[in-house]
C-alpha positions in Angstrom: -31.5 -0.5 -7.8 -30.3 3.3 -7.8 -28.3 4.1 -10.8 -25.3 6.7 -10.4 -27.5 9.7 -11.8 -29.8 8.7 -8.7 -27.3 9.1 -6.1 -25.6 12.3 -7.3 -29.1 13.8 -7.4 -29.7 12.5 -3.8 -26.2 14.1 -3.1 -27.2 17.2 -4.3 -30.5 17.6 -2.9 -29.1 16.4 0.2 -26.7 18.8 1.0 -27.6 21.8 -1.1 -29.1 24.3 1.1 -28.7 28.0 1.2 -25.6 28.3 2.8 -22.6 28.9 0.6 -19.9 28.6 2.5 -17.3 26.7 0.5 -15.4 25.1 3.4 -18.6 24.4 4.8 -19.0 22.1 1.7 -15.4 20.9 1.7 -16.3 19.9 5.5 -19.6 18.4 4.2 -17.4 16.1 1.3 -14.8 15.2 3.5 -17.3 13.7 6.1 -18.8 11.6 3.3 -15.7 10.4 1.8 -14.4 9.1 5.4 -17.6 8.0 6.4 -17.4 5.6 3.2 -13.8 4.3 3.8 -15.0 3.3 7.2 -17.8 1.1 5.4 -15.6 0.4 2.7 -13.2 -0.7 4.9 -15.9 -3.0 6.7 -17.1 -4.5 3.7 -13.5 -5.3 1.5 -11.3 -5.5 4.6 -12.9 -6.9 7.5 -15.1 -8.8 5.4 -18.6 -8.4 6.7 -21.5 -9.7 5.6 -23.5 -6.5 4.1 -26.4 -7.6 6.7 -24.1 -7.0 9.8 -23.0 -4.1 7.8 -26.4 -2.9 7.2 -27.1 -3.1 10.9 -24.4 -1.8 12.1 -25.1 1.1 10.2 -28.9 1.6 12.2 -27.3 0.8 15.2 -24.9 3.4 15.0 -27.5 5.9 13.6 -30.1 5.3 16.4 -26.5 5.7 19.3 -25.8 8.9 17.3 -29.7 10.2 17.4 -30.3 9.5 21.3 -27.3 11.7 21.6 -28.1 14.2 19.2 -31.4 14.4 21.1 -30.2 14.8 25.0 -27.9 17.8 23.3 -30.6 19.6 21.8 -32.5 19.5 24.6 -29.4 20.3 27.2 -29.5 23.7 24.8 -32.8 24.2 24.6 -32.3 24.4 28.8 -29.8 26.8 28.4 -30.8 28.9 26.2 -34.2 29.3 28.0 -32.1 29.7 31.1 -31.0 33.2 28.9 -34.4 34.2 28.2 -34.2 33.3 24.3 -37.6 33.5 22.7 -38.9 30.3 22.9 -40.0 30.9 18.7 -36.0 31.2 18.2 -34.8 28.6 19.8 -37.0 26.3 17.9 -35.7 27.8 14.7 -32.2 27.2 15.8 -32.7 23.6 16.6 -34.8 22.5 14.3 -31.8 24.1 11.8 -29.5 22.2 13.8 -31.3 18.8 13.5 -31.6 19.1 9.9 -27.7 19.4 9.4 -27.4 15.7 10.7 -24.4 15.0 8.4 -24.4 11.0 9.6 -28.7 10.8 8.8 -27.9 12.6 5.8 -25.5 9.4 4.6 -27.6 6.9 6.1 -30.4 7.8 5.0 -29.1 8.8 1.6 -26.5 7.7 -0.4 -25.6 4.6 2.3 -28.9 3.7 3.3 -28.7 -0.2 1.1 -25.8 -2.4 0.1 -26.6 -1.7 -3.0 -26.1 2.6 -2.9 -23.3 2.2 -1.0 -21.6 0.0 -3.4 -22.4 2.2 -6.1 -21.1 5.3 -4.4 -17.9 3.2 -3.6 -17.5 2.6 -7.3 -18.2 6.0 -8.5 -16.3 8.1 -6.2 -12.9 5.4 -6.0 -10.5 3.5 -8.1 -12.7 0.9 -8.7 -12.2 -1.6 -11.8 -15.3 -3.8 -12.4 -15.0 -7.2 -13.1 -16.4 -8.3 -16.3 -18.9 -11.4 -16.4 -17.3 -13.3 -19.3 -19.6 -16.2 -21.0 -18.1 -19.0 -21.5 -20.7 -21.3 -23.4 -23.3 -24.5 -22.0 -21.4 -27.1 -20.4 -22.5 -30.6 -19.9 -25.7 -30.1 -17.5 -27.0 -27.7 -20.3 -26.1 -25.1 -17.7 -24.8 -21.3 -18.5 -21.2 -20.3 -17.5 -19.4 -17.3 -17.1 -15.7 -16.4 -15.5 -14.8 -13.1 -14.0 -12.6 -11.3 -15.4 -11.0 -8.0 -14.5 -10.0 -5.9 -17.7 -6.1 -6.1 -17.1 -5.8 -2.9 -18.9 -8.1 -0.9 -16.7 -5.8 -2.1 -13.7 -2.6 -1.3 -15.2 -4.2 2.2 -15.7 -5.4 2.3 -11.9 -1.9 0.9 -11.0 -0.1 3.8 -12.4 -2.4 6.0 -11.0 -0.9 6.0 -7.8 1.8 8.1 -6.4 3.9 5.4 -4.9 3.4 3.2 -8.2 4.6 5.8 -10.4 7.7 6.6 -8.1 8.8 3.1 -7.5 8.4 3.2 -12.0 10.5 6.1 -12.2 13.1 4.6 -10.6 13.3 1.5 -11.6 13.0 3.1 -15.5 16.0 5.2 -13.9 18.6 2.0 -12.8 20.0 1.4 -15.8 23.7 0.7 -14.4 23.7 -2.4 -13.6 26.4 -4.9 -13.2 26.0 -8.2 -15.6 27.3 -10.2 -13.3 24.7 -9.6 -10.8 21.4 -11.4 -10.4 19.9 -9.0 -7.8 15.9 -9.0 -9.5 13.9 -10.5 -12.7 14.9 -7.5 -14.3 19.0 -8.7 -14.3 17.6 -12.0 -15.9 17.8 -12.2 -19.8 14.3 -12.9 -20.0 14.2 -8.7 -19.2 17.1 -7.8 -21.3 16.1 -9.6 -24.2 12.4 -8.8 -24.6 12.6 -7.1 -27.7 9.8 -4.6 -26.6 11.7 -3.7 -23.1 14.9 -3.1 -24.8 13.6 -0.9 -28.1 10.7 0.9 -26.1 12.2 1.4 -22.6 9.6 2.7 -21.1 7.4 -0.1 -21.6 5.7 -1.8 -18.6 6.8 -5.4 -17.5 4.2 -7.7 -16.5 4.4 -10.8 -14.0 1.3 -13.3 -14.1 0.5 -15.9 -11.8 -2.1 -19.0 -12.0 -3.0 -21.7 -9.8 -6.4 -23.3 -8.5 -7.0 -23.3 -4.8 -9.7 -24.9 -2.8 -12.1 -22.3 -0.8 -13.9 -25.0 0.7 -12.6 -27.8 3.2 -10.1 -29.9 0.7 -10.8 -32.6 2.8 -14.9 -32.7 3.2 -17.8 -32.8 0.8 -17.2 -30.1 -1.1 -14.1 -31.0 -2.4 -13.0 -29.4 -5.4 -16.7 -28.4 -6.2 -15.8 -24.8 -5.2 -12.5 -25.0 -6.3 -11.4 -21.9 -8.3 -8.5 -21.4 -11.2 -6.9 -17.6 -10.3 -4.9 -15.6 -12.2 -3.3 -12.3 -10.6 -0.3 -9.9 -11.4 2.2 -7.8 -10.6 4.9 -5.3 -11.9 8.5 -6.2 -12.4 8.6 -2.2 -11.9 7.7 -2.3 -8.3 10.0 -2.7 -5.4 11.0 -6.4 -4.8 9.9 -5.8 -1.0 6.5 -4.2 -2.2 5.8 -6.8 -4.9 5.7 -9.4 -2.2 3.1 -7.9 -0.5 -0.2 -9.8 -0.9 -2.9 -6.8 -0.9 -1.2 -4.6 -3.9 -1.0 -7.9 -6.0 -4.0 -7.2 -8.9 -6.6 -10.1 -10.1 -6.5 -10.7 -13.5 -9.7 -13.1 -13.2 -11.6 -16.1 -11.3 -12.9 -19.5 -12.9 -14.3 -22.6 -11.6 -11.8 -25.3 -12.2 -14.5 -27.1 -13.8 -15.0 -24.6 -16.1 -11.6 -24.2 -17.3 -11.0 -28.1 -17.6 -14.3 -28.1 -20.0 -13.9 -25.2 -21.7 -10.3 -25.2 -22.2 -8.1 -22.1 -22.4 -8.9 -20.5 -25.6 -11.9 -19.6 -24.5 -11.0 -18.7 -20.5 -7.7 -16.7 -21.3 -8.5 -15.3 -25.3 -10.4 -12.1 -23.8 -7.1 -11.6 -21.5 -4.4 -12.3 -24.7 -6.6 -9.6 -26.5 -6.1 -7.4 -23.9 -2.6 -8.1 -23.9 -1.6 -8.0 -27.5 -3.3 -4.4 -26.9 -1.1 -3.4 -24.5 1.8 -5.1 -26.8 1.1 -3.3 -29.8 -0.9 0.2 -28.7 0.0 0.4 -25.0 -2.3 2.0 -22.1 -2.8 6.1 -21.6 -0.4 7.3 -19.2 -0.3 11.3 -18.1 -1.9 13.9 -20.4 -0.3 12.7 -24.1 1.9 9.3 -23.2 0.8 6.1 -24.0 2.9 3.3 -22.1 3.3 -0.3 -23.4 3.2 -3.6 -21.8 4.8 -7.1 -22.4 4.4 -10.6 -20.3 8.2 -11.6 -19.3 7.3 -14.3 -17.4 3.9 -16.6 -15.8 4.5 -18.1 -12.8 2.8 -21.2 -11.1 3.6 -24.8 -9.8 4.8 -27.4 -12.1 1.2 -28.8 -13.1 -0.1 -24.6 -13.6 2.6 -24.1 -16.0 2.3 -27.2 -18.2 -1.0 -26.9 -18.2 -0.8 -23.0 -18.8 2.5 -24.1 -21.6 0.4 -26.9 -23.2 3.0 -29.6 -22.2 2.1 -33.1 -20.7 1.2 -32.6 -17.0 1.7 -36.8 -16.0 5.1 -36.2 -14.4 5.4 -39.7 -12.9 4.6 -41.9 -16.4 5.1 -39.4 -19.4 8.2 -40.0 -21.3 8.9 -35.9 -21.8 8.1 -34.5 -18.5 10.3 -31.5 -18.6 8.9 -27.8 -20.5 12.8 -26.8 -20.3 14.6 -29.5 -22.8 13.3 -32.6 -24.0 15.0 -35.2 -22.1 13.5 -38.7 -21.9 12.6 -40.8 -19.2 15.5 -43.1 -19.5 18.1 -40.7 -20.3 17.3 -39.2 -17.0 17.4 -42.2 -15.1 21.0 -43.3 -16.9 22.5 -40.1 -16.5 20.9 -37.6 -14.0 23.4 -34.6 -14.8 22.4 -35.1 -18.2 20.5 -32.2 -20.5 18.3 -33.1 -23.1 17.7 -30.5 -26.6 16.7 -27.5 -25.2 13.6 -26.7 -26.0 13.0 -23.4 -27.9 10.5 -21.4 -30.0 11.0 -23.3 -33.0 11.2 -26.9 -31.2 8.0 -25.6 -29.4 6.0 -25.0 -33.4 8.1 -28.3 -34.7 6.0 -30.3 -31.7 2.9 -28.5 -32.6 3.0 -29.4 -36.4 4.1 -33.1 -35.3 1.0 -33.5 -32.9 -0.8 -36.3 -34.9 2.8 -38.2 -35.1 3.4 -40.2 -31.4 6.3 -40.9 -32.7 7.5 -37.6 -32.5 5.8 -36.7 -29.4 8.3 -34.4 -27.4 5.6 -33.8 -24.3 3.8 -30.7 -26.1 0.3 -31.4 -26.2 -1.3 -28.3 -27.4 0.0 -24.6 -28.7 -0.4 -22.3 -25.8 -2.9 -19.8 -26.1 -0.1 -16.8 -24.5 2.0 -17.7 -27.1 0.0 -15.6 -29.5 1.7 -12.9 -28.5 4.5 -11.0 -29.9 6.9 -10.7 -27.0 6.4 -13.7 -25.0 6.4 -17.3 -25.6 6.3 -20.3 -23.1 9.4 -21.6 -24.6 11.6 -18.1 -24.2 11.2 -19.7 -21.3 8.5 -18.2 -19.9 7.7 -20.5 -17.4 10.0 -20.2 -14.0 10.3 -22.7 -11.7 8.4 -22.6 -7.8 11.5 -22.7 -5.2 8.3 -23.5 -2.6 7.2 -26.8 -4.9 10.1 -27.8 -6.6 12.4 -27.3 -3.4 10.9 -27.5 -0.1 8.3 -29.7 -0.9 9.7 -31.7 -3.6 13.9 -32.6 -3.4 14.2 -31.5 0.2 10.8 -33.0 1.2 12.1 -36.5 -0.2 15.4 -36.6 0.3 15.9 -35.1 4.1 13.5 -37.8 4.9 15.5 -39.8 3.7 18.7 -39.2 5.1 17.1 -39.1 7.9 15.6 -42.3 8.0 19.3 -43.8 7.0 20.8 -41.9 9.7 18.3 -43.7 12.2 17.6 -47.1 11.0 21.4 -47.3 9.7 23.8 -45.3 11.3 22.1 -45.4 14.3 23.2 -41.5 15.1 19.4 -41.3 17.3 16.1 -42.4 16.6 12.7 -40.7 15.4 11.8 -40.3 18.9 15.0 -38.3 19.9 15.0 -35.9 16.6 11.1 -35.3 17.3 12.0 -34.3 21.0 14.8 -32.0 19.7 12.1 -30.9 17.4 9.6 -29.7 19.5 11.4 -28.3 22.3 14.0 -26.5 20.7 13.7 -23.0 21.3 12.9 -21.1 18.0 14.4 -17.5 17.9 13.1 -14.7 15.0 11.6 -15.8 12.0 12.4 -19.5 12.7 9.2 -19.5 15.2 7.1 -18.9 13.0 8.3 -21.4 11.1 8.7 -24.4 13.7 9.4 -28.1 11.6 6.6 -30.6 11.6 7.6 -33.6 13.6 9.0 -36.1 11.5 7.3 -39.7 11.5 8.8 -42.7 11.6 10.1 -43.9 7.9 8.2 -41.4 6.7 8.8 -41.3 2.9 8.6 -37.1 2.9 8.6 -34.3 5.2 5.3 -33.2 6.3 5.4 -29.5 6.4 4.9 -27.4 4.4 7.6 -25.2 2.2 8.3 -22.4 5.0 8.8 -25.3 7.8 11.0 -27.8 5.4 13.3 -24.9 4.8 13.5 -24.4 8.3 14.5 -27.9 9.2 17.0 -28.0 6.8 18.6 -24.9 8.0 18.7 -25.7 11.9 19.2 -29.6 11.1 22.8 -29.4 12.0 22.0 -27.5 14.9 19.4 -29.9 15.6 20.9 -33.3 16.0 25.1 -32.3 15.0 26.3 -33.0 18.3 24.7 -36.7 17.5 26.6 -37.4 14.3 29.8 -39.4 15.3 32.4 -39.4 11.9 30.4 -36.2 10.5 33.4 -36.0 7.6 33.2 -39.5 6.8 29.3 -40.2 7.0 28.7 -40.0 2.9 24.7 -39.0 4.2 25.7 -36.6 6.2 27.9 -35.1 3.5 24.8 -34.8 1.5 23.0 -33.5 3.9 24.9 -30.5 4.5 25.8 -30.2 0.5 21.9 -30.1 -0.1 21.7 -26.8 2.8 24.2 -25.2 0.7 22.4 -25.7 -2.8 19.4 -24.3 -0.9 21.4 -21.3 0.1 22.7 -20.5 -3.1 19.4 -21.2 -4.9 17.6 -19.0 -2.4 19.9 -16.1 -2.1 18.0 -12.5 -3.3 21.3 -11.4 -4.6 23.9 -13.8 -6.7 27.1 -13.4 -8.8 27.5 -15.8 -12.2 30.7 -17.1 -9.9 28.1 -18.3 -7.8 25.9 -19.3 -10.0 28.9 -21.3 -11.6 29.6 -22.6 -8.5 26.0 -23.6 -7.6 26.0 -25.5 -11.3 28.8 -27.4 -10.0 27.4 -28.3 -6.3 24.2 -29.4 -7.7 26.0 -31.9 -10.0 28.1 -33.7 -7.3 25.3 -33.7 -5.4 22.8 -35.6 -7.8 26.1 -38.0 -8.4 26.7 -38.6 -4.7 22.5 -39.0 -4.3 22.5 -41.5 -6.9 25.9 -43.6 -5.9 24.4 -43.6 -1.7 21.3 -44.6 -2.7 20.9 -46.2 -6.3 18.1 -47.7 -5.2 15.7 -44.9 -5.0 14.8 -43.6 -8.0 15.6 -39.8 -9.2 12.1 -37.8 -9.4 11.5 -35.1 -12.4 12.1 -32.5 -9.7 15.5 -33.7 -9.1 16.0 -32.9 -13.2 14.3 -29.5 -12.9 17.1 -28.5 -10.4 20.1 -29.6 -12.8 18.2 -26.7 -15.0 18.4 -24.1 -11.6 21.8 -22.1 -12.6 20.8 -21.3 -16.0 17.4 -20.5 -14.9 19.0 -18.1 -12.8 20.6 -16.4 -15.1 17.4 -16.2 -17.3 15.0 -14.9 -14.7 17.0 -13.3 -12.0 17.3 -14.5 -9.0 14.6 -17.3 -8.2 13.4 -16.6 -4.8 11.8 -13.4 -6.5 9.3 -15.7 -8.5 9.0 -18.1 -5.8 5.0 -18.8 -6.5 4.4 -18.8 -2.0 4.2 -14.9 -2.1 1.6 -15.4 -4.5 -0.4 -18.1 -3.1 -0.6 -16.6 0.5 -3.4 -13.9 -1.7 -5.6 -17.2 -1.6 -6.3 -16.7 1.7 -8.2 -13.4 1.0 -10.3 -15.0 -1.0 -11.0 -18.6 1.0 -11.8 -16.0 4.0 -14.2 -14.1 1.9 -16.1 -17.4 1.3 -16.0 -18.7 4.5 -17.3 -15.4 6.1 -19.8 -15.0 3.9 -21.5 -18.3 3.7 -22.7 -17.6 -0.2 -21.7 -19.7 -2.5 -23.9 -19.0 -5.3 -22.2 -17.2 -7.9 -19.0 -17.4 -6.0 -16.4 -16.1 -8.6 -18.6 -12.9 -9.2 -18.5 -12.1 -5.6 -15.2 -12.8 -4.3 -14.4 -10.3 -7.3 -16.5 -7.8 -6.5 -15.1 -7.8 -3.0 -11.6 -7.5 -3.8 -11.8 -5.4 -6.6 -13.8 -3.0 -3.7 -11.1 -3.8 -1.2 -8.9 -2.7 -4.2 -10.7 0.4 -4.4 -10.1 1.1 -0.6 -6.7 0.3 -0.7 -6.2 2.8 -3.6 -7.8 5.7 -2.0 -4.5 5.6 0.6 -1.2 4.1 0.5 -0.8 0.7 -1.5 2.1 -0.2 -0.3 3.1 0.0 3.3 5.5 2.9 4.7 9.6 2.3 3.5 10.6 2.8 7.1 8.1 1.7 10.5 9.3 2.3 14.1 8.7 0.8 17.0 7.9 2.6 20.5 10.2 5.6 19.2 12.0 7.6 22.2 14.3 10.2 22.8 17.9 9.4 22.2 20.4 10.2 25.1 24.0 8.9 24.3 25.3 9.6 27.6 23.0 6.3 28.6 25.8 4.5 26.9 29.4 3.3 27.6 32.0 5.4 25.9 32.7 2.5 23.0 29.3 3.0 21.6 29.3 6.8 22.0 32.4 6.9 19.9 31.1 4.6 17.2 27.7 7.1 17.1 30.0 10.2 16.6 32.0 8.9 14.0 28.6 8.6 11.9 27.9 12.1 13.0 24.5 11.6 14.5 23.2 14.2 17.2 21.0 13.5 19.8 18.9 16.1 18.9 18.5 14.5 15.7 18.3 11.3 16.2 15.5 8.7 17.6 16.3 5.7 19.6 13.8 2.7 19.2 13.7 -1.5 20.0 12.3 -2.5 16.9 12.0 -0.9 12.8 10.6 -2.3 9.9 12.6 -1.5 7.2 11.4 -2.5 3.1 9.2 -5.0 4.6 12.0 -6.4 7.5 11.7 -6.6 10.9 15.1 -5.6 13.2 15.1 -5.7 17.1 17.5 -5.2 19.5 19.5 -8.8 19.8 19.3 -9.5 16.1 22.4 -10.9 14.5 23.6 -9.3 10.8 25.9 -9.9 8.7 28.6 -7.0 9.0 31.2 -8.0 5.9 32.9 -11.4 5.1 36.5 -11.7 5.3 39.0 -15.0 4.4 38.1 -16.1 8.0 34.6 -16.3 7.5 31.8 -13.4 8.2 32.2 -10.4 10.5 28.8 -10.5 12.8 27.2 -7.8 14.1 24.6 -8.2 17.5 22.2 -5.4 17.2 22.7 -2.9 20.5 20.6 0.1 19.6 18.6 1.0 16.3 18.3 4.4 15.6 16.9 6.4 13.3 18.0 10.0 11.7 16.2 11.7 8.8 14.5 8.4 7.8 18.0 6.5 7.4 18.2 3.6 9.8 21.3 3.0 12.1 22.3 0.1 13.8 25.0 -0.1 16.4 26.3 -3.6 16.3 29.0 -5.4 18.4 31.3 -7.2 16.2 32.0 -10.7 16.1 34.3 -12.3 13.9 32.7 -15.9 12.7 34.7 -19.3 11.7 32.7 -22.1 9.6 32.1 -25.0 11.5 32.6 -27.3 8.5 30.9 -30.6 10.6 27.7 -28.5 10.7 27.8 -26.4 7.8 27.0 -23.2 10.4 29.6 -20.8 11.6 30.5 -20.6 15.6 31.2 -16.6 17.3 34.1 -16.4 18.2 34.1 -14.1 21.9 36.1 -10.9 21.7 39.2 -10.1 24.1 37.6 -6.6 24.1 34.1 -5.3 23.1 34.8 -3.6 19.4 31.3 -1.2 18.3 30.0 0.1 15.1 27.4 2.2 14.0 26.2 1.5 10.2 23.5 1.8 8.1 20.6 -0.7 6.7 22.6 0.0 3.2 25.4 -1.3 4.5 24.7 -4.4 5.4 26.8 -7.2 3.7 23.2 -9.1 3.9 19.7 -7.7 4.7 18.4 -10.6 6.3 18.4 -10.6 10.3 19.4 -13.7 11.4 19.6 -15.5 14.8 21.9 -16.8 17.3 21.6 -20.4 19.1 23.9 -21.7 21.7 23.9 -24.8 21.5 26.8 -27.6 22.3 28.3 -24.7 24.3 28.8 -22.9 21.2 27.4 -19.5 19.7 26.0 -20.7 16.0 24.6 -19.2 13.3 22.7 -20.7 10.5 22.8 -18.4 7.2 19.0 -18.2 6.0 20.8 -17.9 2.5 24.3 -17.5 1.0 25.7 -14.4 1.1 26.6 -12.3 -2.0 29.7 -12.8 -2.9 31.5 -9.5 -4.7 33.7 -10.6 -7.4 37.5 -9.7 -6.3 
């Protein structure tokens, strides 16, 4: 193994020679540094095996030496061919072959897995992970976890250009309005941290935990490879960047095993140490600042967070299955709507000290471990709900199905056969193909997609069968049907008022009610009672889609891909670590984030292509065609628009003025869209709203920013309409 001091001497003897010319040396750097992004990038990106790396490597080597070799000797031609001396020209090449730059690397500082790994770790932002002993479990075998000094990555975090920008803003938006949920940073959870609101400037941190499978779930090595993670993310970053899986940090690995023996004093305490650091003496920031840090929320599915909380994780037959309020089994089953205490710091210690007594068991099993520190406790809460668990695959999963199975077997509207049809060759438009619904089997007692494709059936339902329904207004099912879309909406909307918070708090009552009076017979799950708790949760954490634990999951795949592609399973969490901490590394030494603004095929923007409506929209925005660039397609804070997209303009009492995307153009990095208006009416037997068609073409030209709603959306004729299904409500400004 080559130690660091090894490979700077190689450097040095490598490349010191007795030419001094500095740019030469720049040159010289510069060629090493990209030469190791490219096998950085092979290694932590593409995921190679380091023995197709290594011959790749040779391979390329022995290409680049049987060219080197026919140019020499093309030279040594021509310069014979000019009556050099034949003692010169063998000076001058043999000069020239020893300034091989890529033998040099190869045969230096890159020539094993092992230098090149330690040149990636000296020369980038790399933060090691830390083998962390656990103890001897029950085969009298060692175990360690891997964690990766949280500190250290803050400290990398902040290193970067776009990390600190995106800090300094959000440090900067301090006019807010308070009755606007737009990010966690709006929710109380923020405001109230005591640290946040005495010390400012003090960092915000958002943990994740969950276990995941990087084996087949299904095969013989089920859950023996199956891995607890823990990651993070700043509340100070961008809502579009923090969604992005690569910039999302690991906090640590452990086999599931491990944590279940071992328990979590001894798998989290070296990360609450590190924590309660950051709490009380903060991280080095810049020459003389030091920067503080405090948990405002851990994120996770319902079993994660009670296990991670230390409340009882048997939903289906514990009395207390709810880490909000301490509402009993029956009290929930009387009277759905109803709350139970809320639970709060002091309830949480009262349960703790009563542990021994079952009689006053609340559901608290243990004292969490992250509630040993000074500015966080599970009970603040600190535990927010998963939209993709508790929604999509809990309440909607359930119920749709079973609406749907009444509005077969019942009211005999169509049958399984019919919806599945409509279901699979329906044309998906946008984001809704990627997304296309699961066929739905016959008395099924849940949906069987997965969170992305029940939202998407529940949005395009009414456009799915609607024409099928024959009393929509009267069909009680059908009622709660579309009264369950618009919960959704409301619940999943990036940007809320408290009025529509209050309004959601009010929907999601009747609609519990109107469940339980249709269908007494099926009994209410815990998930339904987590959802009475949604508005308030709201208003404590922001806006809940920003939490949402799918963002956070889809980073599992990095890691299942790494195992799979590797074939090694032997000390797994150590290298699945090491790999992304390096792909870490290489994502560090350029942009972490993707660019703000990403065109399409950009071209040259000619107005006069255009009829005289459009051109008169563009001028009244001022744009010149000599300024301006015309494209089909932009990415904009992580969004796709094209040409043939549908926004939303502005809302009036009529309903929502529409906008079809004509041209998208872009001037000084601000994004333009010319849109031809529609004015929209709800359709209230669908729950979408139709287009209504336009005497005479109306034009605007408008910015992303002044969008009444960011999302694209998409338009489907069907029943020889023009509908549109909202992918979420609509923020509504309070008049």
């Amino acid at each position: 193994m080559s130690s660091d001091s090894e490979l700077d001497h190689t450097f040095e003897t490598t490349f010191d020679d007795d030419n001094d010319n500095t740019e030469d040396e720049v040159d010289t750097d510069d060629f090493m540094n990209n030469l190791a992004m490219f096998y950085l990038r092979m290694q932590a990106k593409m995921l190679l095996p380091a023995s197709t790396i290594q011959t790749l490597i040779e391979e390329i080597q022995e290409v680049h030496n049987t060219g080197l070799t026919h140019l020499l000797s093309r030279m040594h031609e021509e310069l014979t061919n000019l009556n050099v001396p034949e003692s010169d020209i063998k000076r001058l090449l043999d000069n020239l072959s020893k300034d091989n730059l890529l033998k040099m690397c190869n045969e230096g500082v890159f020539r094993t897995d092992q230098t090149r790994k330690t040149f990636f770790k000296s020369r980038f932002s790399y933060v090691e992970p830390v083998k962390t002993y656990l103890g001897i479990d029950a085969k009298g075998k060692e175990r360690f976890y891997q964690y990766v000094p949280i500190k250290d990555t803050v400290k990398s975090l902040l290193s970067q250009n776009s990390v600190k920008e995106q800090y300094a803003q959000a440090k900067a938006d301090t006019e807010t309005n308070p009755d606007v949920q737009e990010d966690v940073r709006d929710g109380r959870n923020f405001k109230e941290n005591i640290l946040l609101r005495d010390s400012p400037s003090s960092l915000s941190l958002i943990l994740y935990q969950d276990s995941f499978e990087v084996a087949n779930a299904l095969g013989s090595g089920r859950k023996k490879h199956k891995i607890l993670a823990m990651y993070m993310t700043l509340a100070e970053i961008a809502p579009h960047n923090r969604s992005s899986i690569d910039p999302m940090q690991l906090v640590m690995l452990c086999r599931e095993k491990d944590f279940q023996f071992f328990g979590q004093e001894k798998v989290f305490s070296t990360l609450v140490s590190d924590l309660k650091e950051m709490e009380e003496n903060g991280i080095e920031y810049g020459a003389e600042e030091k920067i503080k840090g405090s948990v405002i929320a851990i994120t996770g599915d319902n079993l994660g967070s009670h296990s991670i909380g230390g409340f009882t994780e048997n939903f289906s037959k514990s009395t207390h299955f709810c880490r909000y309020c301490v509402i009993d089994r029956v009290s929930f089953q009387t009277d759905p709507c109803k709350f139970g205490p809320k639970r709060t710091i002091e309830s949480y210690k009262n349960s703790v000290a009563d542990l021994a007594d079952q009689e006053m068991n609340s559901g608290v099993k243990f004292d969490s471990i992250f509630n040993q520190l000074k500015y966080f406790h599970v009970c603040q809460p600190g535990l927010p709900p998963c939209l993709g668990h508790d929604l999509f695959e809990g309440v909607v999963s359930f119920d749709l199905a079973m609406y749907i199975k009444h509005l077969v077997t019942v009211g005999k509207h169509f049958t399984y056969g019919q919806l599945n049809r409509t279901i699979s060759q329906f044309t998906y438009l946008g984001s809704d193909a990627n997304n296309k619904p699961c066929e739905v089997k016959t008395n099924a007692e849940k949906l069987g997609g997965h969170a992305a494709q029940n939202w998407c059936l529940l949005r395009l339902f009414p456009i799915l069968v609607g024409d099928r329904i024959k009393n929509p207004l009267d069909d009680e099912v059908w009622q709660l049907c579309l009264k369950l879309r618009e919960i959704v909406d409301l619940i999943c909307a990036p940007k809320i008022h408290t009025n529509q918070v209050a309004y959601l708090k009010i929907l999601i009552e009747e609609y519990i009610q109107l469940r339980t009076a249709t269908f007494p017979e099926k009994t209410l799950k815990p998930k339904h009672h987590y959802l009475v708790h949604y508005p308030e949760l709201i208003l404590q954490f922001g806006p809940l889609i920003r939490l949402w634990t799918l963002r956070f999951e889809s980073k599992h795949s990095y890691f299942k891909q790494c195992a799979r592609k590797l074939h090694n399973f032997k000390n797994l969490c150590s290298t699945l670590a090491e790999r992304h901490q390096l792909l870490q590394a290489y994502l560090h030494a350029g942009n972490l984030f993707p660019p703000t603004l990403q065109m399409g095929q950009p071209s040259k923007f000619d107005d006069q292509l255009y009829q005289i409506g459009i051109q008169r929209a563009i001028s009244l925005k001022g744009l010149r065609p000599e300024d301006t660039t015309e494209t089909p397609s932009v990415t904009f804070k992580g969004t796709l628009y094209k040409r043939g997209m549908t926004v939303v303009v502005d809302q009036n009492d009529t309903g929502y003025l529409l906008g079809k995307i004509l041209l998208i153009l872009v001037n000084e990095a601000n994004v333009h869209f010319v849109v031809q208006q529609y004015q929209s009416v709800p359709v209230v037997d669908l729950g979408v709203y139709c287009l209504q068609s336009n005497s005479e073409a109306q034009y605007q030209c408008l910015t992303v920013e002044n969008l009444a709603d960011y999302y694209p959306l998409s338009v489907y004729n069907q029943f020889g309409l023009n509908l549109v299904a909202l992918h979420h409500s609509v923020f509504q400004k309070n008049e």
